[in-house]
C-alpha positions in Angstrom: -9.2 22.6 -5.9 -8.8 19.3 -4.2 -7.3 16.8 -5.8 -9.0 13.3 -6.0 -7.1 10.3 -4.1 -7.2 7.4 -6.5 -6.7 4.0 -5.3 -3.3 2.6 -5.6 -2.3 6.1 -7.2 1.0 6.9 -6.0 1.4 2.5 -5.6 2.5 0.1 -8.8 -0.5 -1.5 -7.6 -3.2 -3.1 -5.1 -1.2 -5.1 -2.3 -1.9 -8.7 -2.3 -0.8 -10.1 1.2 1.7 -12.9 0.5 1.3 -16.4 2.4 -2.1 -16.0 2.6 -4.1 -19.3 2.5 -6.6 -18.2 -0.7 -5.0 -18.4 -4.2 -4.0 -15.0 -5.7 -6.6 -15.3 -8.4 -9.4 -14.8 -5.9 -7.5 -12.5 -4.6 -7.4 -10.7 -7.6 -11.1 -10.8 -8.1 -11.5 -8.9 -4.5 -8.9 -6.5 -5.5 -11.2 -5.9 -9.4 -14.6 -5.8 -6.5 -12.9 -3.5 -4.2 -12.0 -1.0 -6.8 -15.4 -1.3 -8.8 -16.8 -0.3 -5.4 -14.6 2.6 -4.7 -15.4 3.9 -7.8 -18.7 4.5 -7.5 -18.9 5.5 -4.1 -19.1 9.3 -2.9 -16.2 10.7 -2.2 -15.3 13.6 1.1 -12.8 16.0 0.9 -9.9 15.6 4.1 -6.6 16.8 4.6 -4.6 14.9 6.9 -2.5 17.0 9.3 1.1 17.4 8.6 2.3 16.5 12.0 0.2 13.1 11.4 2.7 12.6 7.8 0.8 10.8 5.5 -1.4 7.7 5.7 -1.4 4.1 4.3 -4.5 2.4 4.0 -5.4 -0.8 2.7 -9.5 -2.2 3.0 -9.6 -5.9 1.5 -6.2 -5.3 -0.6 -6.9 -2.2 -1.9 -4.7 0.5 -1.3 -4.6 3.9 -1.3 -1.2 6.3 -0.3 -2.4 9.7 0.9 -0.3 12.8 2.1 -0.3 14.9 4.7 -1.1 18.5 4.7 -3.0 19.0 1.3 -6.7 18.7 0.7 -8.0 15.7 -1.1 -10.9 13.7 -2.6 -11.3 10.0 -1.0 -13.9 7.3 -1.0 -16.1 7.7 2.2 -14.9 4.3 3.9 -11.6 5.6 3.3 -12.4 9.1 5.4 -14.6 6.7 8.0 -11.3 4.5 8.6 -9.1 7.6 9.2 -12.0 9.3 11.5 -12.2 6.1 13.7 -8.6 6.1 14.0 -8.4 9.5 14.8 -6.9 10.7 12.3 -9.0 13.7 10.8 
């Protein structure tokens, strides 16, 4: 069974980027919109290849850690990101 990649799962938490010009309470509330979307969105099942180690990505400062070489769940514009980079 696949197990589901949860945002910020294996992170303390969403990444804020530091010395950005908007104040870290709106930052915050895009980080609170990000994961309210990802939540209810439908999710694929991928596996990243192992010589590929595993992957880092972060849409509007949500992130999500995945790793290589086991199947898992993730939201589809998390799979659509690693397909147009050529990843999966």
């Amino acid at each position: 069974m696949a197990k589901a990649a949860e945002p910020n799962e294996t992170l303390a938490g969403p990444s804020l980027v530091e010395g950005d010009s908007g104040d870290r309470e709106s930052q915050a509330s895009m980080v609170d919109v990000m994961r309210e979307h990802f939540k209810k969105q439908r999710r694929e099942k991928i596996r990243i290849p192992k010589d590929a180690g595993p992957q880092f990505v972060q849409i509007n400062g949500y992130s999500f850690q995945i790793q290589a070489g086991v199947f898992v769940e993730v939201p589809t514009d998390v799979a659509d990101l690693l397909r147009n980079a050529d990843i999966i």
